[in-house]
N, C-alpha and C positions, 0 to 999 in steps of 0.2 A: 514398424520400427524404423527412425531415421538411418538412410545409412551415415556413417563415420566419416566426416571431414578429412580427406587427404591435403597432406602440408604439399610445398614445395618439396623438400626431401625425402620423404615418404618414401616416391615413387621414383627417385632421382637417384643413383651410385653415382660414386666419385669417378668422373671419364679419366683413362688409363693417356696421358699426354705423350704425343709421339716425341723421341727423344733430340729430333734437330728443327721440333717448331720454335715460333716466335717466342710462346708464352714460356716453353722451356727453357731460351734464352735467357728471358727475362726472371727469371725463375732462381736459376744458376747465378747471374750477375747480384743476385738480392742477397742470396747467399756467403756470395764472394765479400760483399760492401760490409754481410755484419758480421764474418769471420775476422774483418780488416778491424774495423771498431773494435770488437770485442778485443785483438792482438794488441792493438795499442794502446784501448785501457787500462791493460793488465800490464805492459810496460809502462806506462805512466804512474802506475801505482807504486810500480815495485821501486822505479827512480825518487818516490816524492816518501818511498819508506826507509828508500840507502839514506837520505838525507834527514829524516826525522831520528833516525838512529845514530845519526853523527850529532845532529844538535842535544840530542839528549845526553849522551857521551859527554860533551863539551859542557852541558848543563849541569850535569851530577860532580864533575871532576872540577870544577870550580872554587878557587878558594873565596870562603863564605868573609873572612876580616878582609881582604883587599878591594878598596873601590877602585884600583885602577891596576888594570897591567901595562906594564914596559913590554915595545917588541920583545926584548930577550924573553920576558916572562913566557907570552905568547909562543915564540918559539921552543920552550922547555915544553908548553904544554901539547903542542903539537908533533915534538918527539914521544910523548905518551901515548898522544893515539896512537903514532904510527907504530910503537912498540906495545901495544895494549895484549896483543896474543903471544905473548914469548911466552910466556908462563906456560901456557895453554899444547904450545910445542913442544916445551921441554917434559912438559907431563907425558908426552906421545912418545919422543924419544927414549923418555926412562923406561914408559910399560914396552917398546919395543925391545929394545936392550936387553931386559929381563927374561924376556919369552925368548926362547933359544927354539927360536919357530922361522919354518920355511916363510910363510905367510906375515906380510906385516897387517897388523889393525890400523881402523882407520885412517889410513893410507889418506883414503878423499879427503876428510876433513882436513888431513895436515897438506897436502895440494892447493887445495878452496884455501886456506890460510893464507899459505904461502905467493900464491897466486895474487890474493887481495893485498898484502901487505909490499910487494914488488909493483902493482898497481899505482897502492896509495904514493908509495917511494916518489916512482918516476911525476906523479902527477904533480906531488909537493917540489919536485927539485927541477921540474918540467917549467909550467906553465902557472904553478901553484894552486896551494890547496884551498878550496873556498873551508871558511870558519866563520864565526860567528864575530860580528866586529867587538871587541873586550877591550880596544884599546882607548876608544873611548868610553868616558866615565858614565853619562848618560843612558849609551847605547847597552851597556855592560849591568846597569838597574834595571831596565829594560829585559834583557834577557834574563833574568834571573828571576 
């Protein structure tokens, strides 16, 4: 009977790497490079999805008979975004109100709100809010 062909592996366990060699280094550093990448994919995503969420906001709220907005128009619709969640707090505030409770409910969400909407504020009255160009009439066919 032939004996059985031994592979490389077979006969070979994984060597236990002492923990301040070279290849450990090197090891570590590989690590570190695709914890890096992987951290800023995932912010890069989440930035190009805050913005895909503002253009579609802008997209939906559009009025469909106007080919052109005036700044003021622009600027009306730009007070909508930035008031888009008031509903959404005053609905928080009423079930708070209601509940004659130690404890308030979603607390965070009306925070994260509050948070994003003093954000957007300062940003629009700052250095200004990017939107989608509607003032021209082309650009405005375009986007829609």
């Amino acid at each position: 009977m032939p004996k059985a062909p031994k592979g490389k592996s077979a006969g070979r366990e994984k060597k236990v790497i002492h923990p301040y060699s070279r290849k450990a280094a090197q090891i570590t550093r590989e690590a570190h490079k695709q914890e890096k990448k992987e951290k800023l994919k995932n912010e890069k995503a989440l930035r190009l999805n805050l913005v895909g969420e503002k253009l579609q906001w802008f997209q939906n709220h559009l009025d469909p008979q106007k080919k052109r907005y005036s700044k003021k128009d622009a600027c009306e619709l730009i007070e909508r975004y930035l008031n888009r969640f008031s509903s959404e707090l005053e609905q928080i505030e009423l079930h708070n109100s209601i509940r004659d409770r130690q404890g308030r409910r979603h607390c965070s969400r009306e925070t994260v709100i509050k948070q994003t909407m003093e954000r957007e504020r300062q940003q629009f009255e700052g250095y200004g809010l990017e939107i989608p160009d509607i003032l021209n009439a082309s650009n405005l066919k375009t986007f829609r």
